[in-house]
C-alpha positions, -999 to +999 in steps of 0.1 A: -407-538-392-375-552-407-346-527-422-340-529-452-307-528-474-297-508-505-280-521-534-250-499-523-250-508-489-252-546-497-219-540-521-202-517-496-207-545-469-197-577-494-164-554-513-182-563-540-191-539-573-224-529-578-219-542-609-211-571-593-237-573-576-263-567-597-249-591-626-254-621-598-289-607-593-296-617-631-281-646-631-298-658-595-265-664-577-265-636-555-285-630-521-324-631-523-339-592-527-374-574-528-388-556-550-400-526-537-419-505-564-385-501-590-365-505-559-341-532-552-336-542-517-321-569-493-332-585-458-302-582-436-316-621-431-311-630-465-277-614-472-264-633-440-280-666-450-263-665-486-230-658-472-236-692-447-245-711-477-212-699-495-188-733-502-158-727-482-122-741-486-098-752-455-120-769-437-120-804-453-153-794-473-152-803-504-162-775-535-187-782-559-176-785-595-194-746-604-168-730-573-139-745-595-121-715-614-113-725-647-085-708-666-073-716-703-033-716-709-020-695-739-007-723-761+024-715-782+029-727-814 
């Protein structure tokens, strides 16, 4: 049987909030989980294959236009 990985565990290993983490689990960005009973968990398979499908930068890959930080300048009048 596969291990499975606890919401902390998953945030500990990504540096990531739980918070964090469980805001992109409403909003569908973050890694695939499982519901077990009221427990959230993650496939070690899943977390990895998120993290392969991440964009990445450096390499001559372009981003997509949703991995582009937008920021809004302070305009003085």
């Amino acid at each position: 049987m596969e291990s499975l990985l606890t919401e902390n565990e998953v945030s500990a290993s990504l540096k990531v909030s739980l918070a964090c983490l469980r805001r992109w689990r409403l909003q569908g960005a973050g890694p695939q989980y499982v519901k077990v009973n009221n427990m959230v968990r993650y496939r070690e398979a899943d977390v990895s294959a998120w993290l392969r499908e991440l964009p990445t930068a450096g390499n001559g890959r372009r981003l997509g236009p949703k991995s582009v930080i937008r920021t809004k300048l302070a305009v003085s009048a």
